[in-house]
ChimeraX commands (.cxc) that place a marker at each C-alpha (Angstrom):
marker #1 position 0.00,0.00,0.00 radius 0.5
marker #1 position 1.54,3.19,-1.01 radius 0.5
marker #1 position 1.40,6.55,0.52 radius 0.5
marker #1 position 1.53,9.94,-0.64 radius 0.5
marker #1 position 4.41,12.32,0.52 radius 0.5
marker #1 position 3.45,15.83,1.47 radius 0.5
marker #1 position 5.88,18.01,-1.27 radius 0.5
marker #1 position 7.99,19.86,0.57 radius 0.5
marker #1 position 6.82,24.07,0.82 radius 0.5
marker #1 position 8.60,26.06,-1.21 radius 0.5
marker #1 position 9.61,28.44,1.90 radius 0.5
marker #1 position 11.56,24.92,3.08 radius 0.5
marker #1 position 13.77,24.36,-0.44 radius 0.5
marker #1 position 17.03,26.06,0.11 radius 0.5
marker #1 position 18.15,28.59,-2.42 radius 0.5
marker #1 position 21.31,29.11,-3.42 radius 0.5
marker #1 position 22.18,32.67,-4.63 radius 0.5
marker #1 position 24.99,33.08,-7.20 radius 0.5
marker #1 position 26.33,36.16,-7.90 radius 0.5
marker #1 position 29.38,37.37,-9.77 radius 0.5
marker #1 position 32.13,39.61,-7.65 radius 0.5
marker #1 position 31.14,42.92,-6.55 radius 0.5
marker #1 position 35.10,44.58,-7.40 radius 0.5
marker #1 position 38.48,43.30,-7.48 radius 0.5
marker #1 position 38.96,42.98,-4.13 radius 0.5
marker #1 position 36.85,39.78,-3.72 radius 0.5
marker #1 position 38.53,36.75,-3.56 radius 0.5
marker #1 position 36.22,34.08,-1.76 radius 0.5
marker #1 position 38.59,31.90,-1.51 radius 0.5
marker #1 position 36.14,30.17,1.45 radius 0.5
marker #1 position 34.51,28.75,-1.25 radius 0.5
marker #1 position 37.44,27.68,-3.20 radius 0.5
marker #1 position 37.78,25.19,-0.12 radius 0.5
marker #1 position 34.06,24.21,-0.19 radius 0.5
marker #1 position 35.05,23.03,-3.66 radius 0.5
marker #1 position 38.08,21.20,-2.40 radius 0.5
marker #1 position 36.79,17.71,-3.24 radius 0.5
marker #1 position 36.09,18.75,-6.64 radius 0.5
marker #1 position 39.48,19.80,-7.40 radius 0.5
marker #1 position 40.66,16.18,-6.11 radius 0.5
marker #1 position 38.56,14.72,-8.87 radius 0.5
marker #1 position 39.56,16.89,-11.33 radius 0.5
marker #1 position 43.49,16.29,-10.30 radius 0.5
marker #1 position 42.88,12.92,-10.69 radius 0.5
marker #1 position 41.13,12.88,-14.03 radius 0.5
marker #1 position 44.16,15.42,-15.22 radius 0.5
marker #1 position 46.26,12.23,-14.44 radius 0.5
marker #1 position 44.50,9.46,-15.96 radius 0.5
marker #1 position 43.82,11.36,-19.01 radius 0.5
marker #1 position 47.78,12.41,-19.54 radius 0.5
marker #1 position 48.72,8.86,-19.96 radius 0.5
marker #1 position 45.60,7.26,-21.09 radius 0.5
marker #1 position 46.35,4.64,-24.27 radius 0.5
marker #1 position 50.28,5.68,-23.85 radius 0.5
marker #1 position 52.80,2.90,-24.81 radius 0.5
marker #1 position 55.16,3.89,-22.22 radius 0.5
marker #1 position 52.80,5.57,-19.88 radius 0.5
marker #1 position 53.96,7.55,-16.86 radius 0.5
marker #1 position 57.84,6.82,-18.36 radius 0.5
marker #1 position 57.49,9.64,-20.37 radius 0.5
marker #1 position 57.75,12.03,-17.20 radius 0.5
marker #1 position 61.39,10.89,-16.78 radius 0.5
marker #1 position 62.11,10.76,-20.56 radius 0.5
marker #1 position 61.44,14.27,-21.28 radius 0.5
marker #1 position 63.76,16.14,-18.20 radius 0.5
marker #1 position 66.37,12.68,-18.97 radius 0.5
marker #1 position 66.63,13.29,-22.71 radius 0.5
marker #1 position 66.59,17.08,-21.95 radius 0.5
marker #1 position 69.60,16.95,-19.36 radius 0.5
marker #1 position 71.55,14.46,-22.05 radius 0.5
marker #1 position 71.58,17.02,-24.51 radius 0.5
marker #1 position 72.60,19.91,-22.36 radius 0.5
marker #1 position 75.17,17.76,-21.00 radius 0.5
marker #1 position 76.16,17.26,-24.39 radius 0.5
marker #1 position 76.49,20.50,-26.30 radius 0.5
marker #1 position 76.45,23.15,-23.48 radius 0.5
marker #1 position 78.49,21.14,-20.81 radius 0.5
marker #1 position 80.91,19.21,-22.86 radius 0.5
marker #1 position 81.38,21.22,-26.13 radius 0.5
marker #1 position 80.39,24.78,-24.97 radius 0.5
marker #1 position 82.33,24.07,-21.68 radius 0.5
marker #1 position 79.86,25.79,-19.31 radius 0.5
marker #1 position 81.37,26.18,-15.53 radius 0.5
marker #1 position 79.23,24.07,-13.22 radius 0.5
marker #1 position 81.12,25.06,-10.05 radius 0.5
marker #1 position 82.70,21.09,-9.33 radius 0.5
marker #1 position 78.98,19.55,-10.42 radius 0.5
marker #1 position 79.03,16.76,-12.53 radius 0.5
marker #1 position 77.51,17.67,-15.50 radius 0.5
marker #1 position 74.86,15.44,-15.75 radius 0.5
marker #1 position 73.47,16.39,-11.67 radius 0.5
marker #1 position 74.16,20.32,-12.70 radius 0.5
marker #1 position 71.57,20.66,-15.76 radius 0.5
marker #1 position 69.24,17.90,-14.24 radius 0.5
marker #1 position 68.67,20.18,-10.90 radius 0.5
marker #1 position 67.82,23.06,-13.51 radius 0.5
marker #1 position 65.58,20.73,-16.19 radius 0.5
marker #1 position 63.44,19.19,-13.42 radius 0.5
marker #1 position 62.07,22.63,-12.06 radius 0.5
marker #1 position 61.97,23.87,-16.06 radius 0.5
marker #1 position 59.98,20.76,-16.88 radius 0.5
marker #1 position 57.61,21.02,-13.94 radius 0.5
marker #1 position 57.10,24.61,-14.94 radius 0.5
marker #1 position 56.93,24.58,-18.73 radius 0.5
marker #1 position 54.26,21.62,-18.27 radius 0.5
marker #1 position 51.98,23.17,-15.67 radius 0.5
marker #1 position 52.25,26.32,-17.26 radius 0.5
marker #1 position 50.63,25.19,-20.57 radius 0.5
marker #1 position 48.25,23.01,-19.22 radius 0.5
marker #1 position 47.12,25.69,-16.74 radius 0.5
marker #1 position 46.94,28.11,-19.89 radius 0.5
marker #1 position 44.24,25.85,-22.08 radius 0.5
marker #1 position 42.94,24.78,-18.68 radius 0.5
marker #1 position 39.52,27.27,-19.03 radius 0.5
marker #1 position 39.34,26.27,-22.79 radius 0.5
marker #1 position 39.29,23.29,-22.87 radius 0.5
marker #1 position 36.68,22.74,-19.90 radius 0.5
marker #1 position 34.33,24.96,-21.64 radius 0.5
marker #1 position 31.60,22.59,-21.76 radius 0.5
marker #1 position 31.58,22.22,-18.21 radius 0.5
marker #1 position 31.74,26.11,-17.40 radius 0.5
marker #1 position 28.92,26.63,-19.73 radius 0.5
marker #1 position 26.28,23.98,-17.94 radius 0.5
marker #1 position 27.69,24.12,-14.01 radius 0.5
marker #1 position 29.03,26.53,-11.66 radius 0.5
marker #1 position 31.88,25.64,-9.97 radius 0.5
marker #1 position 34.71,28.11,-8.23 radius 0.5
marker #1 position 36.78,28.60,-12.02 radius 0.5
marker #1 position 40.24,28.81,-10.01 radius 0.5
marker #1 position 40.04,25.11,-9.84 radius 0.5
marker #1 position 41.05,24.93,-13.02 radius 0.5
marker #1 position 44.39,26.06,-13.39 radius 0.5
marker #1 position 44.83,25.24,-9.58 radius 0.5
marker #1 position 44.47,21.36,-10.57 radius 0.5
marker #1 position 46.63,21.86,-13.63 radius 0.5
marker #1 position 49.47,23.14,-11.62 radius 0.5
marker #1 position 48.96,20.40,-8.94 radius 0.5
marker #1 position 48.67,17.59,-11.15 radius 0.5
marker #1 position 51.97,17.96,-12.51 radius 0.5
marker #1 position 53.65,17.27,-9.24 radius 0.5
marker #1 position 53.23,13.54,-10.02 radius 0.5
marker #1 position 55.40,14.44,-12.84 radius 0.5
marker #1 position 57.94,16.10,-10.88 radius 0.5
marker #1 position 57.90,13.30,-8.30 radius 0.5
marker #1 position 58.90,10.45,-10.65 radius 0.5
marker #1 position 62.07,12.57,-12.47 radius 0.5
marker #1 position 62.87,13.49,-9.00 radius 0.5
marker #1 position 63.31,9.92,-7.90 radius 0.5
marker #1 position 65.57,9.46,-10.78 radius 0.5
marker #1 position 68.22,12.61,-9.95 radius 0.5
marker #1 position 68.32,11.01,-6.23 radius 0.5
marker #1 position 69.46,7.74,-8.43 radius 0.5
marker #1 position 71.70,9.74,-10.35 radius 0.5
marker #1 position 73.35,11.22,-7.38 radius 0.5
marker #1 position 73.75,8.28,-5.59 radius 0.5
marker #1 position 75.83,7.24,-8.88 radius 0.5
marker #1 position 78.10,10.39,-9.42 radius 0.5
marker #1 position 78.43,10.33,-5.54 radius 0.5
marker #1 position 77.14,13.72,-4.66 radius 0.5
marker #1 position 75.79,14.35,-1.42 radius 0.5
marker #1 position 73.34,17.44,-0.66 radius 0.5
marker #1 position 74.10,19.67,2.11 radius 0.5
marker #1 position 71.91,21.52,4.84 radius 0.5
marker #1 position 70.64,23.17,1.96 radius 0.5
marker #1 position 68.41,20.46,0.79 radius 0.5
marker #1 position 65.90,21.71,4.00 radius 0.5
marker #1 position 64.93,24.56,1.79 radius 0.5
marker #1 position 63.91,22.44,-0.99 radius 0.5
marker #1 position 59.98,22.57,-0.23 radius 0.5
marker #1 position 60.62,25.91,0.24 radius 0.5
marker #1 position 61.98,26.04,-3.64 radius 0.5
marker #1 position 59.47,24.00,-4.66 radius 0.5
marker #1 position 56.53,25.88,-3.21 radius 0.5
marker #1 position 57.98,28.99,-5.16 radius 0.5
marker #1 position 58.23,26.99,-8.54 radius 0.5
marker #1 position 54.25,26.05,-7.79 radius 0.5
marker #1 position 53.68,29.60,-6.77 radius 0.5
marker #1 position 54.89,30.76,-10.08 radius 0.5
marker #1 position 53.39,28.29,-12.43 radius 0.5
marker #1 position 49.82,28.99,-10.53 radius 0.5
marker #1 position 50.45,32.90,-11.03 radius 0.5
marker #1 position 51.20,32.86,-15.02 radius 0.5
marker #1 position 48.85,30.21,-15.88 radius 0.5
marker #1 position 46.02,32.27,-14.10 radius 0.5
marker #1 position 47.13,35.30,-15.75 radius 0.5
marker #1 position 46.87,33.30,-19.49 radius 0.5
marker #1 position 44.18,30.68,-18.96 radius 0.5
marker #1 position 41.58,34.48,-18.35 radius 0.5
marker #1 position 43.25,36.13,-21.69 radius 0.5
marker #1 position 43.15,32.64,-23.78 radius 0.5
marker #1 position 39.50,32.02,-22.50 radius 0.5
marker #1 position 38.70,35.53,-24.35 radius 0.5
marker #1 position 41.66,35.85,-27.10 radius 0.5
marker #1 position 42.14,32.32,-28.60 radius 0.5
marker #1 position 45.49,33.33,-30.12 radius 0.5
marker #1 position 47.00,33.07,-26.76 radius 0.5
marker #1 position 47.22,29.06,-26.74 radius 0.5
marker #1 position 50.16,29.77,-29.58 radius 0.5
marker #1 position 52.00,32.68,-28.32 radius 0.5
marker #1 position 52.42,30.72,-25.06 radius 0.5
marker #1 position 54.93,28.18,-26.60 radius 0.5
marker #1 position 57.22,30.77,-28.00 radius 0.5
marker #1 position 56.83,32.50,-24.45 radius 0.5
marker #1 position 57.72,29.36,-22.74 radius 0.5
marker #1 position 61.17,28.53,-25.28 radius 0.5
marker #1 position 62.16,32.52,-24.43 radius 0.5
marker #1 position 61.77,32.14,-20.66 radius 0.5
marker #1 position 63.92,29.07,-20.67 radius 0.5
marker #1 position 66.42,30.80,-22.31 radius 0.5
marker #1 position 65.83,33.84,-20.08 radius 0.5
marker #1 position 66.72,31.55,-16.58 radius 0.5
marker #1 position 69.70,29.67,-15.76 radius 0.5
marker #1 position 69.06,26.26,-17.29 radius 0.5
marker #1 position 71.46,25.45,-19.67 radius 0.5
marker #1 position 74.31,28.24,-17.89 radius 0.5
marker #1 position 74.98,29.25,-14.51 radius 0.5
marker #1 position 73.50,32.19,-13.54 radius 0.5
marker #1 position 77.34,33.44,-12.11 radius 0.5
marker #1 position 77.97,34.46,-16.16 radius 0.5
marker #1 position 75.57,37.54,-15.25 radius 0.5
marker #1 position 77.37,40.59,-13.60 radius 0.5
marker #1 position 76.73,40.70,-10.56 radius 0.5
marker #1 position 75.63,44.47,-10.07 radius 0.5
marker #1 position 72.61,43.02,-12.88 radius 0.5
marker #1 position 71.78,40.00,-11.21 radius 0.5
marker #1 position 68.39,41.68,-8.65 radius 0.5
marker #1 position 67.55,42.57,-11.98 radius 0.5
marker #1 position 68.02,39.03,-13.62 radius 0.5
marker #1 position 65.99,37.51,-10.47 radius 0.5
marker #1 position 63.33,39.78,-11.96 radius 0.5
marker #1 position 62.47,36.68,-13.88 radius 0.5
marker #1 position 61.16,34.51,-10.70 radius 0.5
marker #1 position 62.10,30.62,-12.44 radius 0.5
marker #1 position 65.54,32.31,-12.19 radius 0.5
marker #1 position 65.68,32.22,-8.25 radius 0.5
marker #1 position 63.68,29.04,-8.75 radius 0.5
marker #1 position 66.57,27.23,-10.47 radius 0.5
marker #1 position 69.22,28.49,-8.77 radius 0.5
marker #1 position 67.85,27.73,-5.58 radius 0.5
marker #1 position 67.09,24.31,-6.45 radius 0.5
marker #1 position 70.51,23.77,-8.18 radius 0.5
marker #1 position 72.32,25.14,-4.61 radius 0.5
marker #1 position 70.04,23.11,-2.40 radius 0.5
marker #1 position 70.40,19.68,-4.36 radius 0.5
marker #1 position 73.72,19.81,-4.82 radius 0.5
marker #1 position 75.19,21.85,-1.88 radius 0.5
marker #1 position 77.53,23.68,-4.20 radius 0.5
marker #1 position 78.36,27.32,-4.46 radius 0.5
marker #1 position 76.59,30.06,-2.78 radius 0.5
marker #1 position 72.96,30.76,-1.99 radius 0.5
marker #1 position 71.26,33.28,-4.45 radius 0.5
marker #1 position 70.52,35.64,-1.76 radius 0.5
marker #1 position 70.10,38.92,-3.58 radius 0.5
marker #1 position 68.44,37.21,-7.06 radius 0.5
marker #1 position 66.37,35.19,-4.74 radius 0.5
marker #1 position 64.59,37.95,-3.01 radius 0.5
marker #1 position 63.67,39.63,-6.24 radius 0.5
marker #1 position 62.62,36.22,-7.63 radius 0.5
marker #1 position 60.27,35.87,-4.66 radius 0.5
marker #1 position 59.04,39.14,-4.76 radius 0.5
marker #1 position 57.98,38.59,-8.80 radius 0.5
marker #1 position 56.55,35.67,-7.87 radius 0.5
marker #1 position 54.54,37.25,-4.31 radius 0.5
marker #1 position 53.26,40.08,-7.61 radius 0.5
marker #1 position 52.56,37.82,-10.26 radius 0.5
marker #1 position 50.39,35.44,-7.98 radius 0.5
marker #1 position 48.40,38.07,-6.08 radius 0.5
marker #1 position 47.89,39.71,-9.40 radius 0.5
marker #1 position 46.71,36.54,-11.79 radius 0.5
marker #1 position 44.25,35.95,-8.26 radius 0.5
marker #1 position 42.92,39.21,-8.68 radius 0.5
marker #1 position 42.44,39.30,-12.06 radius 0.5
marker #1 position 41.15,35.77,-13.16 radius 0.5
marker #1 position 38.34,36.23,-10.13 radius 0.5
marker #1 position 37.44,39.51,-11.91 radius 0.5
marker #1 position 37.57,37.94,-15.42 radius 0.5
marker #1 position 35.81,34.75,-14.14 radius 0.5
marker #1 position 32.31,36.78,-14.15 radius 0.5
marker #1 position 32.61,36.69,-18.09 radius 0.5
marker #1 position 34.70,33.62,-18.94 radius 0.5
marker #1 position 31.14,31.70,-19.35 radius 0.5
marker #1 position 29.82,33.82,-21.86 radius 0.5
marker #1 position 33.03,34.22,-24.23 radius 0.5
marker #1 position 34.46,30.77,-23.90 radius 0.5
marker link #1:1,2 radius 0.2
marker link #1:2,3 radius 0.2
marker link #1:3,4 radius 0.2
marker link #1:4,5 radius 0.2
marker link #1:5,6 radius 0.2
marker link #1:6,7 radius 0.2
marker link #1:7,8 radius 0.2
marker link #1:8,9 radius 0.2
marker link #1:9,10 radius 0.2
marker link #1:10,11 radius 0.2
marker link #1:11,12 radius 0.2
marker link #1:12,13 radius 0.2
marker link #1:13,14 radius 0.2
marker link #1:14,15 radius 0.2
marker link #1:15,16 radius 0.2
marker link #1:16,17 radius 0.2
marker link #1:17,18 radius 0.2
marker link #1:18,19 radius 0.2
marker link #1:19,20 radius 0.2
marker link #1:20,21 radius 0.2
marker link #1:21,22 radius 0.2
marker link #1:22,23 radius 0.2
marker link #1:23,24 radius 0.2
marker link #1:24,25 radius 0.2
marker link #1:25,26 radius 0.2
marker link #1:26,27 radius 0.2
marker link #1:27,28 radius 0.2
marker link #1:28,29 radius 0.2
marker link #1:29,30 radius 0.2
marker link #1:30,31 radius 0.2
marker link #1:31,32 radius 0.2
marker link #1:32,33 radius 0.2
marker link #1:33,34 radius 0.2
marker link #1:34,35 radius 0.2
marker link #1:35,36 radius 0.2
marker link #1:36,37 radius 0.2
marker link #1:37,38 radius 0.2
marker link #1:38,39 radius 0.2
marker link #1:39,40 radius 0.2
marker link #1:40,41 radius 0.2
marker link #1:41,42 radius 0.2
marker link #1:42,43 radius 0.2
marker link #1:43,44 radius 0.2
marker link #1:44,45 radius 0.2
marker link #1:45,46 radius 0.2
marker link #1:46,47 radius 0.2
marker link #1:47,48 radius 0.2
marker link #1:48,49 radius 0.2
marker link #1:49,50 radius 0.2
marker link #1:50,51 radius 0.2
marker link #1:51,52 radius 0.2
marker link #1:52,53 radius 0.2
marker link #1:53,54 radius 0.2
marker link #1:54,55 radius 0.2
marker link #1:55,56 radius 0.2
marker link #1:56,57 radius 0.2
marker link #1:57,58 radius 0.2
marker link #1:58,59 radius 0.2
marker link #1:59,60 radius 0.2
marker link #1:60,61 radius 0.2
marker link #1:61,62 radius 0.2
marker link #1:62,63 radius 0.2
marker link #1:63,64 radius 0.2
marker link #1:64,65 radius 0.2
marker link #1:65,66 radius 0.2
marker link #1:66,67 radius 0.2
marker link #1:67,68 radius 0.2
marker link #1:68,69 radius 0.2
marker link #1:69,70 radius 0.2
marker link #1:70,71 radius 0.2
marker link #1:71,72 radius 0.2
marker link #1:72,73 radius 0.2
marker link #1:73,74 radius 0.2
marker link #1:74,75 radius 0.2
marker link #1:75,76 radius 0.2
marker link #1:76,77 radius 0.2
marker link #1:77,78 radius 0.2
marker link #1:78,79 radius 0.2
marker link #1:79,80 radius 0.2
marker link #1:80,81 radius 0.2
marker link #1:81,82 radius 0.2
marker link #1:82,83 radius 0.2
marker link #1:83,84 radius 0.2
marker link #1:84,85 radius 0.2
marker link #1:85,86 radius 0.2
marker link #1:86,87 radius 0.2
marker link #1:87,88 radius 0.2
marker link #1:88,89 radius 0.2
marker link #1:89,90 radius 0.2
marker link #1:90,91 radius 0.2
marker link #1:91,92 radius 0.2
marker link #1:92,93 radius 0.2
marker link #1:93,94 radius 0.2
marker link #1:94,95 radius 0.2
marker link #1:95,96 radius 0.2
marker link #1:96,97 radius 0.2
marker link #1:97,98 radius 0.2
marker link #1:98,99 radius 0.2
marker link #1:99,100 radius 0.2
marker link #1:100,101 radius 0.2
marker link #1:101,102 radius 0.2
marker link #1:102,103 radius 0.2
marker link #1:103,104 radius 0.2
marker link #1:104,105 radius 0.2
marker link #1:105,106 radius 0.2
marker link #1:106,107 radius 0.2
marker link #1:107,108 radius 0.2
marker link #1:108,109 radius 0.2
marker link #1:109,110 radius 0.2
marker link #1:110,111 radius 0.2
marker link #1:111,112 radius 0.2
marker link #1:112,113 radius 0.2
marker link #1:113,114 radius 0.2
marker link #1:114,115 radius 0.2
marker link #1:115,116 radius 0.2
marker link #1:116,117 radius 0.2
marker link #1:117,118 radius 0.2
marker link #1:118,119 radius 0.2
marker link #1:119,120 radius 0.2
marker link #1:120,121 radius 0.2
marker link #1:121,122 radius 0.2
marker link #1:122,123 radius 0.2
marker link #1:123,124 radius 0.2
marker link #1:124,125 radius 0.2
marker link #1:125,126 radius 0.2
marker link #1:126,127 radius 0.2
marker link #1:127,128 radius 0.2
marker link #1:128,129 radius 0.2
marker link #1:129,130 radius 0.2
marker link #1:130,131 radius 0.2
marker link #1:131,132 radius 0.2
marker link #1:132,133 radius 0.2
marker link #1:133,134 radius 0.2
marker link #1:134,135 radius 0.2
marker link #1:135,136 radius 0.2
marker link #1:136,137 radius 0.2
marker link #1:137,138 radius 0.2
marker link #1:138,139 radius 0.2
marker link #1:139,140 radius 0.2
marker link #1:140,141 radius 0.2
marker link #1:141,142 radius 0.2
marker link #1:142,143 radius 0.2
marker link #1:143,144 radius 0.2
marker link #1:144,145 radius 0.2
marker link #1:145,146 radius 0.2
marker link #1:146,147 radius 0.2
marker link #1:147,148 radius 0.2
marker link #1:148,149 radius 0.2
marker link #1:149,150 radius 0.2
marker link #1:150,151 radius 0.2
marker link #1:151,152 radius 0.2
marker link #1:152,153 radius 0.2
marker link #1:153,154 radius 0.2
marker link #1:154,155 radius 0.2
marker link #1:155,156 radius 0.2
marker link #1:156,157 radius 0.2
marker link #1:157,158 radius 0.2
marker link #1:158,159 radius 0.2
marker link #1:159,160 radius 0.2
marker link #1:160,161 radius 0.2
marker link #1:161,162 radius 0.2
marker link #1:162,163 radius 0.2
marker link #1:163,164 radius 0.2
marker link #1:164,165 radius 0.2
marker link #1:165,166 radius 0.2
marker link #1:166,167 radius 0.2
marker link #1:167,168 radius 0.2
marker link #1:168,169 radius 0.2
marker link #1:169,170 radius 0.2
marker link #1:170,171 radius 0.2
marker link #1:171,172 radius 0.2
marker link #1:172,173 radius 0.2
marker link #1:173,174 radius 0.2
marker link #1:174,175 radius 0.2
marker link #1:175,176 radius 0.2
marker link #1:176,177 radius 0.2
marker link #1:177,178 radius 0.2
marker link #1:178,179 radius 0.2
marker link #1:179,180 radius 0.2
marker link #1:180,181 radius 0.2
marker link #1:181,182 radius 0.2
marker link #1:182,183 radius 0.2
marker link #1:183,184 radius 0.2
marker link #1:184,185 radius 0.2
marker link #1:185,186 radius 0.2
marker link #1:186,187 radius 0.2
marker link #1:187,188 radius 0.2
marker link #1:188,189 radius 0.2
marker link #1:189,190 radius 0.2
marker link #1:190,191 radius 0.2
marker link #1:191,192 radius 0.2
marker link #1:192,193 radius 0.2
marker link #1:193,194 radius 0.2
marker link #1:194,195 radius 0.2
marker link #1:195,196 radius 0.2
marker link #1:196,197 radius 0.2
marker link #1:197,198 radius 0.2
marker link #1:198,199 radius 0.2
marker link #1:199,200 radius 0.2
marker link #1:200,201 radius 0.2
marker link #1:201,202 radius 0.2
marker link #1:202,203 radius 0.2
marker link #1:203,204 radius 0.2
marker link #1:204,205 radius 0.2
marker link #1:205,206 radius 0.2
marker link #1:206,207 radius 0.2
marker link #1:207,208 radius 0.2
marker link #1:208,209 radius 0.2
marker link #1:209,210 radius 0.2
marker link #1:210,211 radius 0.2
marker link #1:211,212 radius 0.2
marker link #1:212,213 radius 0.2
marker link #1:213,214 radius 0.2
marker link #1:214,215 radius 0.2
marker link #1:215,216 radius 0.2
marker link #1:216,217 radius 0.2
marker link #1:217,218 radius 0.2
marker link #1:218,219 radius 0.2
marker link #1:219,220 radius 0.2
marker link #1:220,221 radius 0.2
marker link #1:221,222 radius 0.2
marker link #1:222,223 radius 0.2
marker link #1:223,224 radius 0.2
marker link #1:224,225 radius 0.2
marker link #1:225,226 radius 0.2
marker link #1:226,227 radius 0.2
marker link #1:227,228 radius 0.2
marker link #1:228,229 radius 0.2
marker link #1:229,230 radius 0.2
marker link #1:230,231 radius 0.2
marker link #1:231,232 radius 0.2
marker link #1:232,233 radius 0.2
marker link #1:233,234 radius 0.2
marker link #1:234,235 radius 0.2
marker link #1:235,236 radius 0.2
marker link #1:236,237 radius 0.2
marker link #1:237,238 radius 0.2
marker link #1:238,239 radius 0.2
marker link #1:239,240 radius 0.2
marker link #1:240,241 radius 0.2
marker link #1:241,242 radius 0.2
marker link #1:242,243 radius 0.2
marker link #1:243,244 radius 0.2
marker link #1:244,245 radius 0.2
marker link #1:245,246 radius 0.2
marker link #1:246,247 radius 0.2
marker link #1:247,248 radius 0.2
marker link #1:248,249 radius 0.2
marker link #1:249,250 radius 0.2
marker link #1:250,251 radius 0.2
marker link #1:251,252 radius 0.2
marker link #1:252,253 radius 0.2
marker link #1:253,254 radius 0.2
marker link #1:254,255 radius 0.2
marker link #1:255,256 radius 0.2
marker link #1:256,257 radius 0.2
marker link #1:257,258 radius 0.2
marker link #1:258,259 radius 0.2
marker link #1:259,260 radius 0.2
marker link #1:260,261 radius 0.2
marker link #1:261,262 radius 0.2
marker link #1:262,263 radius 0.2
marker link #1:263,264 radius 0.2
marker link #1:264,265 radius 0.2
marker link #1:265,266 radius 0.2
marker link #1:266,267 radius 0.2
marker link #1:267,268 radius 0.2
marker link #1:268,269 radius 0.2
marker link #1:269,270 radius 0.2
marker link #1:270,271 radius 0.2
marker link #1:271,272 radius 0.2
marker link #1:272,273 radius 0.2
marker link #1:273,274 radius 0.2
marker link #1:274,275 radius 0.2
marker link #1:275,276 radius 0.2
marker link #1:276,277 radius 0.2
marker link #1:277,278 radius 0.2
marker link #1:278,279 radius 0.2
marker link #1:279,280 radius 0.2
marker link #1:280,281 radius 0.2
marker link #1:281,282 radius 0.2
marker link #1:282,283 radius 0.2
marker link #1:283,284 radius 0.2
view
């Protein structure tokens, strides 16, 4: 015998009110962590799609920064005869290409992060930082696995760290930091000018060449070198380079500026993807 169910009044349905940001000033991040479980999910689907029907699968994150030290090792370290202040080669341009790799990846996935989700921005609402926030996280995996392969590699050229290595997180934080700030920054201008997803390659191959990845940053004058930390992945790298390997001296002086770039570009992309978020589901 069934029985009918007295519908609920309409004073009793809760009603959630959704309203763009009032100015500039309005983060809500609050809600960002209501939305916390969400951005596990779409972490993990960032991973399973990356190597989805790969031959190789999650090899290729230790190909890319392996092939990529091989050849610097190659033409910049033995031919070019960079200075690597007593490094081995090999553990020198590795300690720079893992942090470039990490970077460079989370960057461009962070960048075509909005785009490419369009179909879910147009249909649910969801905090939109999540997007490039899971971008930039997913690609620690990435990071993890090469990283297990330089401890390998040091273990074989018999270099120890030294009390250095406690600032690592630290390093690493500030390589996240600045990956999260840029791709915020491009993922609001490529949701609205679509010629953004190929300027952002080019942008990527000058920046590289614009930090101390394939050279020491010690070939830049000193007097020039605040300015050169201007460019944050160039405290990034050299930090990680002096607290892997324990060698030479820490980038004080390039390291402040680096962190202060990064402290501006991150506050800034917050700012301005929260204020560009109000539109992004209209012109995506």
């Amino acid at each position: 015998m069934s029985t009918l169910q007295t519908p609920m009044p309409l004073a009793d349905v809760p009603v959630i009110d959704i309203t763009p940001p009032k100015g500039w000033l309005e983060l809500n991040l609050r809600e960002l962590w209501q939305f916390r479980e969400l951005a596990y999910f779409f972490v993990w689907r960032d991973i399973k799609v990356r190597y989805k029907q790969t031959a190789i699968g999650a090899a290729w994150a230790v190909l890319q920064p392996v092939m990529t030290m091989l050849v610097f090792t190659l033409f910049f370290g033995r031919l070019a005869k960079m200075p690597s202040g007593g490094v081995p080669y090999p553990i020198f341009y590795l300690s720079a290409v893992l942090p470039w790799t990490y970077f460079s990846t989370a960057l461009l996935n962070a960048t075509n992060s909005v785009v490419e989700q369009r179909g879910v921005i147009t249909k649910v609402y969801f905090p939109r930082l999540i997007l490039p926030l899971s971008a930039v996280v997913s690609g620690l995996l990435d990071f993890g696995l090469g990283f297990v392969v330089f401890l390998v590699m040091m273990l074989f050229y018999r270099t120890a760290p030294g009390r250095a290595i406690f600032l690592f997180p630290a390093f690493l934080l500030l390589a996240i930091a600045t990956a999260l700030g840029a791709g915020m920054w491009l993922s609001a201008l490529n949701a609205i000018y679509r010629d953004v997803r190929y300027a952002v390659p080019f942008l990527v191959q000058f920046w590289m060449f614009a930090s101390p990845v394939a050279y020491p940053s010690s070939l830049v004058p000193e007097k020039w070198r605040w300015l050169y930390g201007l460019n944050p992945m160039a405290g990034v790298i050299e930090g990680f380079r002096w607290a892997l390997t324990g060698k030479g001296q820490p980038p004080n002086l390039m390291l402040a500026a680096s962190t202060a770039a990064v402290i501006v570009v991150l506050i800034g992309g917050m700012f301005f993807f929260r204020k560009m978020e109000a539109t992004i589901a209209d012109v995506v």
